[in-house]
N, CA, C and O atoms as a DFTB+ gen file, in Angstrom:
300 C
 N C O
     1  1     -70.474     -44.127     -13.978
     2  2     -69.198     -44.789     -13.832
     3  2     -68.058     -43.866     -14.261
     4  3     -66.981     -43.820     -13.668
     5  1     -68.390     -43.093     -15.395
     6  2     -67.211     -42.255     -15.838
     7  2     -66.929     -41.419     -14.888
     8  3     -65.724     -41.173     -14.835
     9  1     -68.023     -40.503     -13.566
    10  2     -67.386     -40.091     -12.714
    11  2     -66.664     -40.397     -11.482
    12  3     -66.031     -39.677     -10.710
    13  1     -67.042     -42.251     -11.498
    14  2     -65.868     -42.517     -10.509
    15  2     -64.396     -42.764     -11.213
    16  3     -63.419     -42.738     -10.465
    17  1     -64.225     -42.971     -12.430
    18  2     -63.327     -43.092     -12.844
    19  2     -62.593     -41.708     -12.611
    20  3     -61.481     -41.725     -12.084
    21  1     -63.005     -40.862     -12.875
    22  2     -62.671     -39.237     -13.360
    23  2     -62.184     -38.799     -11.687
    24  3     -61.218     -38.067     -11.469
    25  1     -62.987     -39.353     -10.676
    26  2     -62.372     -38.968      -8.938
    27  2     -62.374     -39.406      -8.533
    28  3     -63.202     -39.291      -7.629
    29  1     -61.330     -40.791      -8.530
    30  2     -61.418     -41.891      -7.921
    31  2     -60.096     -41.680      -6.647
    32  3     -59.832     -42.528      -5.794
    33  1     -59.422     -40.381      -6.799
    34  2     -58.639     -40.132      -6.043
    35  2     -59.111     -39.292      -4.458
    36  3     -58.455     -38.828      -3.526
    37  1     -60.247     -39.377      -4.693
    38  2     -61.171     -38.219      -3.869
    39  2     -61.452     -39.155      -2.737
    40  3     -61.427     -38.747      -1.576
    41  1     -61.868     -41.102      -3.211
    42  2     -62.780     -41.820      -2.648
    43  2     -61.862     -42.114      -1.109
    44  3     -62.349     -42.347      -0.003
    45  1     -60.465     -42.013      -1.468
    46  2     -60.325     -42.621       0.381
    47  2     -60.155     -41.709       0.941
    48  3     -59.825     -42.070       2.071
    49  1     -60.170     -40.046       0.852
    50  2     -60.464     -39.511       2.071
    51  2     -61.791     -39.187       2.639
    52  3     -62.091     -38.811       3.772
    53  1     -62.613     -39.449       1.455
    54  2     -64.390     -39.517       1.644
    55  2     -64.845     -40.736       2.280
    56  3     -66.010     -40.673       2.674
    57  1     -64.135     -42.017       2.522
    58  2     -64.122     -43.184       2.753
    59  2     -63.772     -42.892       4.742
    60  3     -64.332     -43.417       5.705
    61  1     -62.767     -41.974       4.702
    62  2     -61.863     -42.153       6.023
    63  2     -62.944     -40.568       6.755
    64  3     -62.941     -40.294       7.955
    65  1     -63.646     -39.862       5.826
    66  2     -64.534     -38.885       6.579
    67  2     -65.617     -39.739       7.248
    68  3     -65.686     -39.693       8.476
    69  1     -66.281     -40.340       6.716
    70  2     -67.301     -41.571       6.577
    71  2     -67.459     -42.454       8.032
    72  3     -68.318     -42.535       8.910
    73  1     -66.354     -42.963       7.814
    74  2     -66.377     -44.100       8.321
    75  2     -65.759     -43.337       9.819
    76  3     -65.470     -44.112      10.730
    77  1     -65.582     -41.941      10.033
    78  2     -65.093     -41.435      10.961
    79  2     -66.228     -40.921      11.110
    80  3     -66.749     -41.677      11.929
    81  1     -67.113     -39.976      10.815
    82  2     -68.791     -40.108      11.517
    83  2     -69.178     -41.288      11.732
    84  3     -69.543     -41.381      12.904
    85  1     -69.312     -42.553      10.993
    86  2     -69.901     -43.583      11.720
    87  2     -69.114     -43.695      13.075
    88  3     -69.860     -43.967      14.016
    89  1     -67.937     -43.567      13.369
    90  2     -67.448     -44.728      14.503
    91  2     -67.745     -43.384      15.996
    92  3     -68.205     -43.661      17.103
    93  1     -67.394     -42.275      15.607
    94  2     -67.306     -41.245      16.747
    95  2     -68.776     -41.127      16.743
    96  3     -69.255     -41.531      17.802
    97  1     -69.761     -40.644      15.777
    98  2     -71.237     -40.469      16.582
    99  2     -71.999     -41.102      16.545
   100  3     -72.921     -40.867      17.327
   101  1     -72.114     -42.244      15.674
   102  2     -72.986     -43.582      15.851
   103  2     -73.034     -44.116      16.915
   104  3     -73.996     -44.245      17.673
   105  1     -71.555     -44.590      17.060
   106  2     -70.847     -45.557      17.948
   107  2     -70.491     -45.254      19.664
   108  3     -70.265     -46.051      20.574
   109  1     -70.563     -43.527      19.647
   110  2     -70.140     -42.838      20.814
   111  2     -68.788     -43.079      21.025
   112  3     -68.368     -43.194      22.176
   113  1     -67.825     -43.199      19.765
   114  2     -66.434     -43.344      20.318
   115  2     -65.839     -42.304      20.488
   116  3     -66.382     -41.432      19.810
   117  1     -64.684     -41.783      21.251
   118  2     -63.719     -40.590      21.115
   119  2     -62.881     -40.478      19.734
   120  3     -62.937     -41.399      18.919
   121  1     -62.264     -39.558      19.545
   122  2     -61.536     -40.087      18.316
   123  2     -59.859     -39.625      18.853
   124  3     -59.292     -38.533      18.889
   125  1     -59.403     -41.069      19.245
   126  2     -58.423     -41.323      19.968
   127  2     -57.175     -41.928      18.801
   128  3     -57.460     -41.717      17.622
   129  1     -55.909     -42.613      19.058
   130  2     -54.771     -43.045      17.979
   131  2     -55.434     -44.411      17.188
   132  3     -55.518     -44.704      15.995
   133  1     -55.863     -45.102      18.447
   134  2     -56.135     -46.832      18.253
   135  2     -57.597     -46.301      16.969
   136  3     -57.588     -46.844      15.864
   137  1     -58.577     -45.384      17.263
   138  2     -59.901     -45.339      16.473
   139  2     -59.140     -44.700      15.471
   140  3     -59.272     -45.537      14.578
   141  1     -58.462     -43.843      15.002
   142  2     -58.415     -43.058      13.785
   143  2     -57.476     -44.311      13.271
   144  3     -57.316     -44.202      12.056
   145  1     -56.779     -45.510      13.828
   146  2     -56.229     -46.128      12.578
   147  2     -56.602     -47.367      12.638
   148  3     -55.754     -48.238      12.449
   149  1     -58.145     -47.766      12.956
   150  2     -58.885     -48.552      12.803
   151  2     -59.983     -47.498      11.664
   152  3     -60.669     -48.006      10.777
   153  1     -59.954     -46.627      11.829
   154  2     -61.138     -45.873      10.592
   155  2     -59.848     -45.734       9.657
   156  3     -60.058     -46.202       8.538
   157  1     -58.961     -45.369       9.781
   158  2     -58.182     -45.403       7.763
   159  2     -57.804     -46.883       7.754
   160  3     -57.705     -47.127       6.551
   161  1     -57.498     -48.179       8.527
   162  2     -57.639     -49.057       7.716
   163  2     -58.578     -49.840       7.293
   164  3     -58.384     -50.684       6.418
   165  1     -59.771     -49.631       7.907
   166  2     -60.925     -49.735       6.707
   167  2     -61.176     -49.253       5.795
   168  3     -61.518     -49.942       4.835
   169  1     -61.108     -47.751       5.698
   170  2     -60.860     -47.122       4.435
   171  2     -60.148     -47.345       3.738
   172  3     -60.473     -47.103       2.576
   173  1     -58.995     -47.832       3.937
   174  2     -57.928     -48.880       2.898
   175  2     -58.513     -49.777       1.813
   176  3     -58.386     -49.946       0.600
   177  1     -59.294     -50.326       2.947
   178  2     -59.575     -51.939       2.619
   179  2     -60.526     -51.793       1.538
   180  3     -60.520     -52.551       0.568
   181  1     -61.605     -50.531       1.725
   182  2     -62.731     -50.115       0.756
   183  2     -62.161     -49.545      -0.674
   184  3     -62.460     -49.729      -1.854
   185  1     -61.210     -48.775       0.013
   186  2     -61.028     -47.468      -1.086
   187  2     -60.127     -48.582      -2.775
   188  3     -59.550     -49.668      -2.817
   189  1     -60.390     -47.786      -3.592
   190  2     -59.790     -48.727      -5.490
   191  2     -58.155     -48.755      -4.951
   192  3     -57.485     -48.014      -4.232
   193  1     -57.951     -49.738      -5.531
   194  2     -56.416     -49.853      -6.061
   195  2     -56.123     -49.625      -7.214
   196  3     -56.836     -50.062      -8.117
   197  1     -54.915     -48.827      -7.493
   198  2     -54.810     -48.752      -9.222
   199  2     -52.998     -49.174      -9.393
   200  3     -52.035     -48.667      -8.816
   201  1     -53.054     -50.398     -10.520
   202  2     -51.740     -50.934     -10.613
   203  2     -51.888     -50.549     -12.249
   204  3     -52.910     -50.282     -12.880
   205  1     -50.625     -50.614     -12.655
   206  2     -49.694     -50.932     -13.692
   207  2     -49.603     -52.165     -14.334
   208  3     -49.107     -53.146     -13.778
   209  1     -49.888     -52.176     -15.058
   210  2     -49.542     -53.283     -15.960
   211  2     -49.187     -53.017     -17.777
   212  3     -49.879     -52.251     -18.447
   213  1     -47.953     -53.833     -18.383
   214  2     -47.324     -53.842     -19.582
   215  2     -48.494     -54.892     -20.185
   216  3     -49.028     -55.850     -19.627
   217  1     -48.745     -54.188     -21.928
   218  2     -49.342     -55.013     -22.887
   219  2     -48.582     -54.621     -24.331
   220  3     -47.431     -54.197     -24.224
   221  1     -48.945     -54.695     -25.180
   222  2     -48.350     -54.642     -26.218
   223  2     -48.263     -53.328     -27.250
   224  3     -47.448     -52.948     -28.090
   225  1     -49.631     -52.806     -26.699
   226  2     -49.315     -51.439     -26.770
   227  2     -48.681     -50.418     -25.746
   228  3     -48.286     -49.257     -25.859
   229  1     -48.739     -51.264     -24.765
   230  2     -47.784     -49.460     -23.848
   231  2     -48.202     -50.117     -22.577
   232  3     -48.649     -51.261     -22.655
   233  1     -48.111     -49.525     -21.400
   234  2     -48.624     -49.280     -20.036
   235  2     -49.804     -49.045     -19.564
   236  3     -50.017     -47.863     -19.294
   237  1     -50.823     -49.938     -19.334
   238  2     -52.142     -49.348     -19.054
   239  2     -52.221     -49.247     -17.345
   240  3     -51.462     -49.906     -16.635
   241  1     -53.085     -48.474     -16.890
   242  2     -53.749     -48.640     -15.873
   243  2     -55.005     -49.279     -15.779
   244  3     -55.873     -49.228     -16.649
   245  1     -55.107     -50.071     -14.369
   246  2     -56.236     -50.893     -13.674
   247  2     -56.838     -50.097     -12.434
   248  3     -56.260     -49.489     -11.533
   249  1     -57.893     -50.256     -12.631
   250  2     -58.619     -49.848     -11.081
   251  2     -59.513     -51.019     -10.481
   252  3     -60.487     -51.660     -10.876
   253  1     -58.912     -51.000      -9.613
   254  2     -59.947     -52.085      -8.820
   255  2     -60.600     -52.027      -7.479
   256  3     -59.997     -51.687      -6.461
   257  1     -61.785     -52.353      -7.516
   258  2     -62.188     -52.599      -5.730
   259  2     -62.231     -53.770      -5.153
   260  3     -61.844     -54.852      -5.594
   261  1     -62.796     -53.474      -3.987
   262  2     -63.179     -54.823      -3.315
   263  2     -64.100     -55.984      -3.900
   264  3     -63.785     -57.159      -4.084
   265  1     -65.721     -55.149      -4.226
   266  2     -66.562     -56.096      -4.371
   267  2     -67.085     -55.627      -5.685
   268  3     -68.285     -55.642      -5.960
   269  1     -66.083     -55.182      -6.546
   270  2     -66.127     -54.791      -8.242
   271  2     -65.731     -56.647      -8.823
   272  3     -64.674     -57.255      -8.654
   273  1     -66.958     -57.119      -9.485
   274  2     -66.280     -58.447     -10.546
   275  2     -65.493     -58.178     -11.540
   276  3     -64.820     -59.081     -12.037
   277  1     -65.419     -56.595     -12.120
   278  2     -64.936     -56.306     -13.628
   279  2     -63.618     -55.261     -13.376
   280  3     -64.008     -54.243     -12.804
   281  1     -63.082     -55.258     -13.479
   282  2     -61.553     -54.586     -13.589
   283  2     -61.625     -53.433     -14.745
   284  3     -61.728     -53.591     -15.962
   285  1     -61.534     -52.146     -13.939
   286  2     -61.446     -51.194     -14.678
   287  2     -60.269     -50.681     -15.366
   288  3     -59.248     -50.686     -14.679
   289  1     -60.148     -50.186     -16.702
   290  2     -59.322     -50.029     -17.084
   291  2     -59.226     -48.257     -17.481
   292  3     -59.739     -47.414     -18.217
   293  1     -58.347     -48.393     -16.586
   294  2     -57.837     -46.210     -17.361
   295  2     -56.672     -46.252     -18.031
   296  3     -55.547     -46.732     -17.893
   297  1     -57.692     -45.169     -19.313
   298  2     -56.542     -44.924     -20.294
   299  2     -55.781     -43.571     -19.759
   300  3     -54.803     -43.133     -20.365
């Protein structure tokens, strides 16, 4: 876990490589305007979000995914 925390900035263009071999050679698609922004907005949809939020000590960061139950927290 500490190394997704540590490159979690890495995951949506590894997400948008991915999911761009699945759709062009799995699928036999071209990789045309309509397919490359149907493959990054799935990769969107997969890849962590990281928000901001105020507590009482300071500014923390959150990371979150899709199908994560527990909310990560970076210090």
């Amino acid at each position: 876990m500490k190394l997704f925390i540590k490159y979690h900035f890495f995951i949506f263009p590894a997400l948008v490589a991915l999911i761009g071999v699945i759709i062009y050679y799995v699928f036999g698609y071209k990789p045309t305007t309509t397919t490359i922004l149907i493959n990054m907005g799935i990769a969107y949809i997969f890849a962590p979000k990281i928000t901001s939020f105020e507590t009482q000590t300071g500014t923390k960061n959150q990371l979150k995914r899709l199908f994560f139950k527990k909310v990560i927290i970076l210090d």
